[in-house]
N, C-alpha and C positions, 0 to 999 in steps of 0.2 A: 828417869829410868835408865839402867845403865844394859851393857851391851848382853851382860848374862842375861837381865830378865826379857829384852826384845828377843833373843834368838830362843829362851824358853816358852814364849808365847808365841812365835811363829810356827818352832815345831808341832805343839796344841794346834795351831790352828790348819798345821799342814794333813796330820798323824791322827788326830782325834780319838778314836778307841782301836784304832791301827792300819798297818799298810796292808789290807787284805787283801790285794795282788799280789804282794809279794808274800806274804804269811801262805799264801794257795801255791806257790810257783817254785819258792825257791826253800829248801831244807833249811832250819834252823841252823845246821851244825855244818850248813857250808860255806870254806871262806874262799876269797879270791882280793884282787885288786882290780884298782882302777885310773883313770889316768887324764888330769887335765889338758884338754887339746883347745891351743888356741886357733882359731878360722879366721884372724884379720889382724892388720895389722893392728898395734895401741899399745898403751901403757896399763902393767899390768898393777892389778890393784885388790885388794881383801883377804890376802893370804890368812890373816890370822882371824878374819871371823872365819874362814873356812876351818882355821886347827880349833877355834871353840866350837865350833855347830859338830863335828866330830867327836868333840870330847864328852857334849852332853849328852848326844846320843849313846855313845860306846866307847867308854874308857880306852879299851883294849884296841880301837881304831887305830892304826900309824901311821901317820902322814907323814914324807920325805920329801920336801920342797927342792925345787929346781931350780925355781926362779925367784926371785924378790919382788917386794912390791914398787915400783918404779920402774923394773926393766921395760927399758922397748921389747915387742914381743912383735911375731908375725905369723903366719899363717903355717900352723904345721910344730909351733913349740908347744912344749911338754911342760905344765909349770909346775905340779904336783902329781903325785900317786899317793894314793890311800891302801893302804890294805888291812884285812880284817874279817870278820863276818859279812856276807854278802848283803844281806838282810839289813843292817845296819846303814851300810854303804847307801843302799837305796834309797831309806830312808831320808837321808841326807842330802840325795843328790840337786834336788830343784831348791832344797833353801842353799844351797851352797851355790847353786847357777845364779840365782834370781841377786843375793849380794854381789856377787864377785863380777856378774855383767855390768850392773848397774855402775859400780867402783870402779873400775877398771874403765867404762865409757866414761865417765868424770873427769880422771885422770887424761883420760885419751882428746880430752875435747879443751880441757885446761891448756893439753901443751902443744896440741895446734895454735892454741892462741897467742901464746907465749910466743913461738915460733914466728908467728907474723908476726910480733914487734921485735925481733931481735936487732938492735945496732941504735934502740932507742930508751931512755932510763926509764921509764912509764913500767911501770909494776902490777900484772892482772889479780885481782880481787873477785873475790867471791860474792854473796851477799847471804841476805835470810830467807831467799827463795827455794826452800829445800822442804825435803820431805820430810812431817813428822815425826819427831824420835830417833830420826835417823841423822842429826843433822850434823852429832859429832863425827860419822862414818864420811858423811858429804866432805865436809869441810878438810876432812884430812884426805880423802880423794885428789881435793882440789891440789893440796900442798905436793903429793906425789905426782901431780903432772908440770909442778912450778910454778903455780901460785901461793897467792897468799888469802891467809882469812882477815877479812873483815870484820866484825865484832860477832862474838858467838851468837848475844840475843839479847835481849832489851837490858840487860843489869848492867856490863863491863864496858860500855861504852855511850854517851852521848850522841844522839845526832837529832839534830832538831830540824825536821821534813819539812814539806807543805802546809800538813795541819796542823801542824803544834805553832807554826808562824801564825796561820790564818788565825786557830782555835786563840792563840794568845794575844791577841791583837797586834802582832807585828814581828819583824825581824829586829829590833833592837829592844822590846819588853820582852818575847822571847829569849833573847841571848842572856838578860840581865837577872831575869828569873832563874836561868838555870844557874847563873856563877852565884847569887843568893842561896841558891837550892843546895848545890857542892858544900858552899861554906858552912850553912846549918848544919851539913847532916857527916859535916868532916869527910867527906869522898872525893879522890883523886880522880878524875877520869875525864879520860881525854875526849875534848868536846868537838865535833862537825857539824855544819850547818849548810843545809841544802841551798840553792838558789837558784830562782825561774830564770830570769834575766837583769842586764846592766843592774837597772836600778837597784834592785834587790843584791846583789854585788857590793857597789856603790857604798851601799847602808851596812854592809858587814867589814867591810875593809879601812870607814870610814870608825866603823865602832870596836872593833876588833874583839876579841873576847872567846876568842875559837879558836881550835889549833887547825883545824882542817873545813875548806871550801867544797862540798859538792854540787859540779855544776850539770845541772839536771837538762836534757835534754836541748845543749844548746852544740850548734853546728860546727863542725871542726875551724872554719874560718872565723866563728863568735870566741871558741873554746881558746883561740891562738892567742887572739884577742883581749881574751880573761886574764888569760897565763900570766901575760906582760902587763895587766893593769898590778895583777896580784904583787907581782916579780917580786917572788920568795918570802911575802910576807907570812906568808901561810902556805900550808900543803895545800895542793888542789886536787882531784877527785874529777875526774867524767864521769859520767851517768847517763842512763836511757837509748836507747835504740840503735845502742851498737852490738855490731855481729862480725863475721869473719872477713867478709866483705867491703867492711868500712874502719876494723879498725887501728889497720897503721897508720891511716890520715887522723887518729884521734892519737896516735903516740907520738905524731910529729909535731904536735901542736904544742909539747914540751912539758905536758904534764905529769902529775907525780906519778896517780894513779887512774886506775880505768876499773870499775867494776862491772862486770856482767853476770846477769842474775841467771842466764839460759845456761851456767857453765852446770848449775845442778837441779832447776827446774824445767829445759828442753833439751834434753841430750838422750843418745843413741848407746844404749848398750852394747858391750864390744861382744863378738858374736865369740864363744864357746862351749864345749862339752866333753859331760862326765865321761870317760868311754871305756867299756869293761875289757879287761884284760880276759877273756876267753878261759884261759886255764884257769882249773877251781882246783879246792883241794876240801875233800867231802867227812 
């Protein structure tokens, strides 16, 4: 499903057989504007689902952008005005809040992270912990706050978890399977493979056959650890129960990458609103 039919089935499900507040309150044939107010500081994000949710509603809508999607933003900027039919506008207003908070806290929570590792090469990653449907908006959230995506979804990339180890009988018939698997079916893709601890390390490092190590829930002092067994034989990858908290002790540890799954399944919308410009014109 691509971005037209999500923002056409939101409005349905916002709109239904219409906005009878405002069909009661405001004349069809009055128009005015309105005006995106940011209330906190963050990285602003969704601009261009807010010019489509605009456009499906009402052609004759105008949106004149102020800001871009990346700017830092703070309490009091103006990132858009719309003008047009009021009635329209309204319509619009909470699918256009409900994206643009959402994206915009992505972005804002990507580049705090970011921010704590800076002076360190370790690269923040996204994951597949992301809202249905929505995951291409997610991910590209991610990239405007200075991260990177991870693999979109189960097709474009390889990674061989916990169960696909256990499910297969192991970390070296696992590995072997899959490079059997690639060469039947002629597919290029680049391979990862998770691991609980040493030994399971050990047996991937020992057997090689991967481009990338993800080390799943092991301690900055284990991860340090890893780094130097691995020493460049492969990318490496932290995982699990890192937060804001803990993880420039995971970027000093010299790895490539660090994923965090809470950058788009626990994060805080960045606080904003639609806010009517007063004068109408009837």
């Amino acid at each position: 499903m691509n971005l037209d039919d999500i923002i056409i089935k939101a409005l349905d499900e916002d709109i239904g057989d219409g906005d009878h507040t405002t069909r009661s309150t405001i004349p069809l044939s009055a128009h005015g504007k309105a005006l995106l107010l940011i209330k906190e500081e963050g990285i602003l994000c969704g601009l261009h689902v807010a010019e489509k949710i605009f456009a499906h509603v009402d052609q004759d809508l105008i949106m004149k952008t102020i800001l871009h999607d990346g700017d830092s933003v703070a309490r009091g900027d103006i990132a858009f005005e719309v003008s047009g039919r009021i009635s329209s506008i309204l319509q619009c207003e909470r699918l256009v809040l409900n994206f643009m908070q959402r994206l915009s806290g992505i972005a804002t929570a990507t580049a705090r992270m970011v921010k704590l590792i800076e002076g360190f090469d370790a690269r923040i990653l996204d994951t597949r912990k992301t809202t249905p449907l929505l995951r291409e908006l997610e991910k590209y959230a991610v990239r405007k706050g200075g991260g990177l995506n991870h693999r979109i979804g189960l097709y474009d990339m390889i990674l061989i978890k916990d169960n696909h180890v256990d499910y297969s009988g192991g970390i070296v018939k696992a590995i072997d399977s899959v490079q059997f698997y690639l060469k039947e079916n002629g597919k290029e893709l680049k391979t990862e493979i998770e691991v609980r601890n040493f030994s399971e390390l050990q047996q991937v490092v020992d057997h090689g056959g991967v481009d990338r190590i993800m080390l799943d829930n092991f301690s900055p002092p284990d991860l340090k650890k890893a780094v130097k067994l691995i020493n460049g034989r492969f990318e490496t990858e932290a995982s699990g129960g890192i937060n804001e908290s803990n993880i420039r002790d995971y970027a000093a540890t010299g790895v490539d990458f660090i994923s965090v799954g809470a950058l788009t399944h626990h994060i805080e919308s960045l606080d904003m609103s639609l806010k009517a410009v007063k004068e109408s014109i009837l």
